[in-house]
LONUNU-844852 format. One line per 2 residues: number of its first residue (from 1); their letters; for each residue x, y, z of N, C-alpha, C. Coordinates in pm, 1 decimal. Example, Ala and Ser with C-alpha at 12.3 -4.5 7.8 and 13.67 -1.06 7.14 Angstrom:
REM LONUNU-844852
1	as	1319.0 -569.0 780.0 1230.0 -450.0 780.0 1320.0 -330.0 780.0; 1285.0 -225.0 708.0 1367.0 -106.0 714.0 1290.0 3.0 787.0
***
This chain:
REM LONUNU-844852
1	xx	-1373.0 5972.9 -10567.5 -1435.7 5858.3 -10506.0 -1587.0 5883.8 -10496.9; -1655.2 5781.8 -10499.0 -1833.5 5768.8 -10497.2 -1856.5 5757.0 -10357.7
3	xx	-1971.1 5844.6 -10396.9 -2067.6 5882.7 -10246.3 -2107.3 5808.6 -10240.4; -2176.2 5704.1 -10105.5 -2340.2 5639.4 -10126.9 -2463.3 5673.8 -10095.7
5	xx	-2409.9 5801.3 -10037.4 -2551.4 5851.0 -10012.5 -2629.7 5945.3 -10161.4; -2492.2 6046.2 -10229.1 -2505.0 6119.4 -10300.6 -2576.4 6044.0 -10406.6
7	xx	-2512.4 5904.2 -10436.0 -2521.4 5831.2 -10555.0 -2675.1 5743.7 -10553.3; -2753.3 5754.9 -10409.5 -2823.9 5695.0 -10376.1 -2949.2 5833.8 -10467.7
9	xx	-2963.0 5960.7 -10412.3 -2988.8 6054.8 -10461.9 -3012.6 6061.9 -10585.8; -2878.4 6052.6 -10677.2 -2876.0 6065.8 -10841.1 -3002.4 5923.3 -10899.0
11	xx	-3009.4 5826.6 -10804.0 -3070.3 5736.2 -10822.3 -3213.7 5743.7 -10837.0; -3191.1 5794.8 -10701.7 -3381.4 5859.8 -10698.6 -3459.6 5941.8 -10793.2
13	xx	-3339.8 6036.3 -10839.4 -3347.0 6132.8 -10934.6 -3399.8 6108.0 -11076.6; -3358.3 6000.1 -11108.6 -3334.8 5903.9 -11238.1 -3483.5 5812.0 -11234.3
15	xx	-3552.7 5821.9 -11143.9 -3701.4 5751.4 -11155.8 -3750.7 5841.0 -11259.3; -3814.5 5717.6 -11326.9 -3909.5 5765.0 -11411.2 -3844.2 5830.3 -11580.0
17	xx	-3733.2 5820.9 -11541.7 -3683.3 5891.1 -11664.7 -3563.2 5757.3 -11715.8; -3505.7 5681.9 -11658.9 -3416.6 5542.4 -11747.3 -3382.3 5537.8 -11613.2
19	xx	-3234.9 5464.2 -11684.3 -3166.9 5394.2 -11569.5 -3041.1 5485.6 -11514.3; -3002.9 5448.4 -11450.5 -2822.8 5566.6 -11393.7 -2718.0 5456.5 -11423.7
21	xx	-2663.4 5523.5 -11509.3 -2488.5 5445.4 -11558.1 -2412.7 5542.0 -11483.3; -2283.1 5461.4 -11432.2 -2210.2 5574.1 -11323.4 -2071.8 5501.7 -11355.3
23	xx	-1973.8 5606.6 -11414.1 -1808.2 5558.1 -11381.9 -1768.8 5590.4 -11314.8; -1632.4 5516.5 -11282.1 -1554.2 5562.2 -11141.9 -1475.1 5680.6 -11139.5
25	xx	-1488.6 5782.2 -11219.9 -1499.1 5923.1 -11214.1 -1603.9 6002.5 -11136.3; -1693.3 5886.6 -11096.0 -1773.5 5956.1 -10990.6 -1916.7 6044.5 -11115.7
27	xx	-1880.4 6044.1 -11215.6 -1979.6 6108.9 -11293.1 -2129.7 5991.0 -11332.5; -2200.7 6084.2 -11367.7 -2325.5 5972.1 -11400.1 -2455.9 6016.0 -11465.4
29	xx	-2500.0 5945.9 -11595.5 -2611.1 5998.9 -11663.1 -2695.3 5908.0 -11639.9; -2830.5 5950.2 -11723.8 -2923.8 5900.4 -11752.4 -2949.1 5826.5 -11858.8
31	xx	-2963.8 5719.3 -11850.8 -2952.2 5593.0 -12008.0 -3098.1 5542.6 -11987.4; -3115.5 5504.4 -12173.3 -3248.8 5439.4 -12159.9 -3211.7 5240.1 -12116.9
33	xx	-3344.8 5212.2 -12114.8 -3297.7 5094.7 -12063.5 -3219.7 4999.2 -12182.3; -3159.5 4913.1 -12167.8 -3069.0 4822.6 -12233.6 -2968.9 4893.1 -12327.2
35	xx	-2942.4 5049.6 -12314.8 -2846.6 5118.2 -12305.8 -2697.0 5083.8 -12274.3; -2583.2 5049.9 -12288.7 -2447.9 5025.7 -12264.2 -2373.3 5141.3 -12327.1
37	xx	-2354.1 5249.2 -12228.7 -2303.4 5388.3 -12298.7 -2135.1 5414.2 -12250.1; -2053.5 5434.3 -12342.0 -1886.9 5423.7 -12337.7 -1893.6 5619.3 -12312.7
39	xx	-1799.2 5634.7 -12212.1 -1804.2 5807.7 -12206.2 -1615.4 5820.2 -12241.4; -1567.5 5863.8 -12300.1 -1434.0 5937.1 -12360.1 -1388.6 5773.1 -12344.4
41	xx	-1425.2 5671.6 -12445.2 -1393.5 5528.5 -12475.7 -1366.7 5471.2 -12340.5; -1433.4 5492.5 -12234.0 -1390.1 5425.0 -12078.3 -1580.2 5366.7 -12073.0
43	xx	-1522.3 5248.0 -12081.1 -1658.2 5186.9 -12004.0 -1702.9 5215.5 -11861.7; -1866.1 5183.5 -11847.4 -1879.2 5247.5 -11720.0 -1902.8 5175.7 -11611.4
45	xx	-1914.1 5199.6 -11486.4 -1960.0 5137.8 -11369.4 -1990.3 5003.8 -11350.9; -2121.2 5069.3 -11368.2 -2253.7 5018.4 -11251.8 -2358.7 5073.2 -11347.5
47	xx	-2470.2 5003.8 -11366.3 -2592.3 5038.6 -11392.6 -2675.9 5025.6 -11331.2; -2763.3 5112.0 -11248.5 -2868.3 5113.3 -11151.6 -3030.9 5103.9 -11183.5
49	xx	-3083.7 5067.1 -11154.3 -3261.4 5058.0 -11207.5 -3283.5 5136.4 -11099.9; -3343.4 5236.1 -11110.9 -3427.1 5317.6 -10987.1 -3554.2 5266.3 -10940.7
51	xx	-3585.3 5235.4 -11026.2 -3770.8 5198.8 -10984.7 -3732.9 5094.6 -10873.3; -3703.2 4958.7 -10904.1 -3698.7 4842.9 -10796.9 -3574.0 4872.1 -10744.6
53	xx	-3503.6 4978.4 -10686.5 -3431.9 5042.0 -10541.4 -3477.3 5110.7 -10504.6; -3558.3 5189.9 -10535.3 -3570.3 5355.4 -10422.5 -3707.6 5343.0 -10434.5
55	xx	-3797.0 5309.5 -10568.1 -3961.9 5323.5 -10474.0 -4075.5 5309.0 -10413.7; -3999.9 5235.4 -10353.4 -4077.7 5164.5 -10270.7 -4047.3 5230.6 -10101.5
57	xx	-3992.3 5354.1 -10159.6 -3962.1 5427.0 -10017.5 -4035.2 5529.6 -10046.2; -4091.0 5587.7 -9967.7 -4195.2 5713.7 -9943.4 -4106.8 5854.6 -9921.0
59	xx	-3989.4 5841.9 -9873.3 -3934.9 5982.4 -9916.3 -3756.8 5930.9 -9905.0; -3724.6 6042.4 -9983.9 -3556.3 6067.3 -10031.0 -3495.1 5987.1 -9875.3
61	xx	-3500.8 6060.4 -9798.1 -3449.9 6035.9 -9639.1 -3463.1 5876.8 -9573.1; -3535.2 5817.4 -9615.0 -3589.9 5689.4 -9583.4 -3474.7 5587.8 -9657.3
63	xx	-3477.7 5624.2 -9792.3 -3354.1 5553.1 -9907.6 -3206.5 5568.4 -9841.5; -3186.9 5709.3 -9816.2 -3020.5 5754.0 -9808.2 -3010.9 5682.0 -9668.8
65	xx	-3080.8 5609.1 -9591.5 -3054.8 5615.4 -9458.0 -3102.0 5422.5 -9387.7; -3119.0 5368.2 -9564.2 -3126.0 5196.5 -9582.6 -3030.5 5168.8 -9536.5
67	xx	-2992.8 5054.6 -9416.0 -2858.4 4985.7 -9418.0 -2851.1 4880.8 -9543.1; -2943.2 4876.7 -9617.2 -3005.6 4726.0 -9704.4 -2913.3 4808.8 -9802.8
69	xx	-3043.6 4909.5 -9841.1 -2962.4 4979.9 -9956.8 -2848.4 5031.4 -9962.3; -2805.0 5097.9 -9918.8 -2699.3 5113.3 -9887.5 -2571.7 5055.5 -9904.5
71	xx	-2589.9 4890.9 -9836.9 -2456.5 4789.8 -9877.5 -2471.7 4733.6 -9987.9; -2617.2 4755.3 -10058.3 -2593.1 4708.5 -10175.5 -2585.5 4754.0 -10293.0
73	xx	-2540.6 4919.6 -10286.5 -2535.5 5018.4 -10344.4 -2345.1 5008.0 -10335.3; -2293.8 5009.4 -10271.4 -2186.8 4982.4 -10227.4 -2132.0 4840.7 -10279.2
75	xx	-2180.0 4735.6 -10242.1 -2118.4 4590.0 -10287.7 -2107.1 4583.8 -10420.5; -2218.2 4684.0 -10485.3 -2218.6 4657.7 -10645.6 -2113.6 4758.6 -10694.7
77	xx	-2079.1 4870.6 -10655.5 -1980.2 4947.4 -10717.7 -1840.3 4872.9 -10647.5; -1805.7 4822.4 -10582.7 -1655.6 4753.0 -10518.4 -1665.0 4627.4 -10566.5
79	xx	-1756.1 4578.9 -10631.6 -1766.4 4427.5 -10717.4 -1726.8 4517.2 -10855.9; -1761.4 4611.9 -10908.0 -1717.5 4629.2 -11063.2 -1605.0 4670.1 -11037.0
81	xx	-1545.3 4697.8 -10946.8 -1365.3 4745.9 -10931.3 -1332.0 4877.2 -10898.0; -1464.5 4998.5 -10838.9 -1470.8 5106.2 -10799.3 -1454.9 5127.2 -10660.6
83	xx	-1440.3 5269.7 -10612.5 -1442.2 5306.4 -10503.2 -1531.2 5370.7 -10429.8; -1584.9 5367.4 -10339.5 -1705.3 5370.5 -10252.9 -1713.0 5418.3 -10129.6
85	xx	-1767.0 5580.3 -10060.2 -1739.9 5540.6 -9905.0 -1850.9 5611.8 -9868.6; -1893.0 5613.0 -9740.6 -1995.1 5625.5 -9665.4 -1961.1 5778.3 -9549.5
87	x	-2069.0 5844.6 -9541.6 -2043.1 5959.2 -9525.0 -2077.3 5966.0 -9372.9
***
C-alpha cells in the first residue's frame, strides 16, 4: 500500500529532473514529460508533476504536512483504483 507522506517525498525528489509515474506496487520512477511508461506490461498509477505540487513550498516538512496536498495526493491515487493511507 502507498504512503502519502513517503510518496509526497519521492515527489519532491523528482523536481527538476521529470515527472513521478507510480504503480500500485507502491514502486515509482522518474519519466520525462509526456512519457506513458508500462513496468512488467502493468500500466501505471498516477502521474505526478512536481514542480506545480511541492514548489512552491520552502521546505520538505511544509509539503508532507499540506492538508491540501495531501488529499489531493490521495484523491488522485483512490480515483485511479489504488490504495492509499496516511501515517
Amino acid at each position: 500500500m502507498l504512503n502519502t507522506r513517503e510518496l509526497i517525498h519521492r515527489i519532491w525528489d523528482a523536481q527538476g529532473y521529470g515527472n513521478l509515474a507510480v504503480w500500485n506496487d507502491g514502486t515509482s520512477t522518474i519519466i520525462a514529460p509526456g512519457e506513458n511508461p508500462k513496468k512488467d506490461g502493468k500500466t501505471l498509477l498516477a502521474i505526478f508533476k512536481p514542480i506545480p505540487l511541492v514548489a512552491g513550498f520552502s521546505l520538505l516538512d511544509f509539503a508532507t504536512h499540506n492538508t491540501d496536498l495531501l488529499e489531493h495526493i490521495e484523491k488522485t491515487i483512490r480515483d485511479a483504483g489504488g490504495e492509499i493511507e496516511r501515517d
